[in-house]
One Martini backbone bead per residue (centre of mass of N, CA, C, O) as a GRO file, in nm:
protein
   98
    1UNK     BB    1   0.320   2.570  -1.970
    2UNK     BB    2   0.359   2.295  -2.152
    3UNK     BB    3   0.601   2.334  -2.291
    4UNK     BB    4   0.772   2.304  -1.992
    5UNK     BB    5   0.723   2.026  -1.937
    6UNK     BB    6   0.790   1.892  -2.206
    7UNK     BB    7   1.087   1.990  -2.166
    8UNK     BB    8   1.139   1.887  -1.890
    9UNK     BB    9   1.099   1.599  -1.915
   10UNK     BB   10   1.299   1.561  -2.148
   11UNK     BB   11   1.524   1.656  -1.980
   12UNK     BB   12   1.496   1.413  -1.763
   13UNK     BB   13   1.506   1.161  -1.958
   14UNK     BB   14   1.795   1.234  -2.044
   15UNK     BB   15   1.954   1.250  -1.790
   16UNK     BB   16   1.865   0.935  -1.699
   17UNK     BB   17   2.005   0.805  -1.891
   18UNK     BB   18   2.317   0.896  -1.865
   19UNK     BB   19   2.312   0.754  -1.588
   20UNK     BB   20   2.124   0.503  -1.542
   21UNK     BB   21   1.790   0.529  -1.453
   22UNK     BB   22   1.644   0.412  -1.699
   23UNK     BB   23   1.485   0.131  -1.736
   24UNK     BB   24   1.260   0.263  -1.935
   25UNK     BB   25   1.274   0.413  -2.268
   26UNK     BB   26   0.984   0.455  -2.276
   27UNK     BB   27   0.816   0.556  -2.007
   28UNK     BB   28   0.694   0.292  -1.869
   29UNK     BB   29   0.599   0.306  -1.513
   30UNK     BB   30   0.574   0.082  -1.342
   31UNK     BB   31   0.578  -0.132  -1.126
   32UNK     BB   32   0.815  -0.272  -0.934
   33UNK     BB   33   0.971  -0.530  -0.834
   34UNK     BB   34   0.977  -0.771  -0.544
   35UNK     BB   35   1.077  -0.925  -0.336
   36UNK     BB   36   0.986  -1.192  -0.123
   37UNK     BB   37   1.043  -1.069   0.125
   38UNK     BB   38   0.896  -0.784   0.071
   39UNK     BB   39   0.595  -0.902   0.040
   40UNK     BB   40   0.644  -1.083   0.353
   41UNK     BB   41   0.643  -0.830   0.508
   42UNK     BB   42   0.407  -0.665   0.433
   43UNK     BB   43   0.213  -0.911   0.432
   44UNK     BB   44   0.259  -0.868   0.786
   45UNK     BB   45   0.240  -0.545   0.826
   46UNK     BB   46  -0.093  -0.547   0.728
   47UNK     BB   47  -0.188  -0.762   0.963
   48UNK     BB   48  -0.129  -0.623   1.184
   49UNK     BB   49  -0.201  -0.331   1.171
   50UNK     BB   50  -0.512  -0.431   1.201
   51UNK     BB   51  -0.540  -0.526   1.431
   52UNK     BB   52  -0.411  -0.261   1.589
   53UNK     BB   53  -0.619  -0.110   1.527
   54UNK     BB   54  -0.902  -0.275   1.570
   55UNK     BB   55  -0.824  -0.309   1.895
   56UNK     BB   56  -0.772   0.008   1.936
   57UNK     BB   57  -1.072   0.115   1.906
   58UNK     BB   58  -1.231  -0.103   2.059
   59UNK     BB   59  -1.102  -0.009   2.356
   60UNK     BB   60  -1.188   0.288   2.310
   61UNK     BB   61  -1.424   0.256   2.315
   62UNK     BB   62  -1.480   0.105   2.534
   63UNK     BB   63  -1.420   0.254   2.765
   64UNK     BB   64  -1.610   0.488   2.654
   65UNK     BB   65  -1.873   0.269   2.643
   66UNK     BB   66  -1.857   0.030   2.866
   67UNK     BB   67  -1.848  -0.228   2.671
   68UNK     BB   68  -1.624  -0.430   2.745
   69UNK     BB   69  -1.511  -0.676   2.500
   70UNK     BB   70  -1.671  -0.653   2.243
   71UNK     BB   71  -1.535  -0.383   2.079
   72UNK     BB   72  -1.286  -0.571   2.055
   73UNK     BB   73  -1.347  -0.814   1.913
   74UNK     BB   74  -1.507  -0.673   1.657
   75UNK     BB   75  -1.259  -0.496   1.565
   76UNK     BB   76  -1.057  -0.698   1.544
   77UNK     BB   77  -1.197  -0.857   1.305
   78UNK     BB   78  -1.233  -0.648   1.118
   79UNK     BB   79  -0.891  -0.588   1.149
   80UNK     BB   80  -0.842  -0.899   0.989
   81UNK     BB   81  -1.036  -0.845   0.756
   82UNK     BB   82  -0.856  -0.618   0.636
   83UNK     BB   83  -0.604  -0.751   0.615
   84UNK     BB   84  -0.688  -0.974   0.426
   85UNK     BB   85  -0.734  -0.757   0.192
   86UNK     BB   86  -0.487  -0.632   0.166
   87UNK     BB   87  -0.349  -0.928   0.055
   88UNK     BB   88  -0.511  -0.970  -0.172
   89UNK     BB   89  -0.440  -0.721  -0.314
   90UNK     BB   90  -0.111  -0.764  -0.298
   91UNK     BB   91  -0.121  -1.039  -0.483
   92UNK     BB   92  -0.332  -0.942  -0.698
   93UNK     BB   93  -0.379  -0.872  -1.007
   94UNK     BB   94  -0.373  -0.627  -1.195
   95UNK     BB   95  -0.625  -0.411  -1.313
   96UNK     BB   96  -0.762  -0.358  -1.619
   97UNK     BB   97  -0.861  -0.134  -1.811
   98UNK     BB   98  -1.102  -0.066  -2.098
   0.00000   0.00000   0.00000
């Protein structure tokens, strides 16, 4: 069964060199760079959608256990600092194993 895999990797990477789409004949397939759009587009993607779960569960606890808009507040933060950690993530370079 390795024998088929190696074989067919091996068919893989030279069809896409013929065609032109391996960009790296070593076959070191890294993230690809992203445009500056791309990442501000991303990281503001990433800052909404957590406040947006983080008020929308804060919202449904508070419903849930009548608990008036504290776990909207407290969820809120949380999912705002989750924003920003997501964020600190997409920004800071990789880290490379030992």
């Amino acid at each position: 069964m390795v024998d088929q895999r190696d074989g067919f990797e091996q068919r893989l990477r030279s069809a896409e060199a013929r065609q032109g789409l391996d960009p790296d004949p070593a076959g070191d397939r890294g993230p690809s760079p992203q445009a500056p759009w791309g990442i501000g587009l991303r990281a503001g993607v990433e800052i909404v959608s957590a406040l947006i779960a983080g008020a929308g569960l804060g919202w449904l606890l508070d419903r849930w256990l009548g608990t008036g808009p504290w776990l909207l507040l407290l969820f809120f933060l949380i999912g705002g600092a989750a924003g920003v950690l997501n964020l600190y993530r997409l920004v800071s370079p990789p880290r490379r194993p030992n």
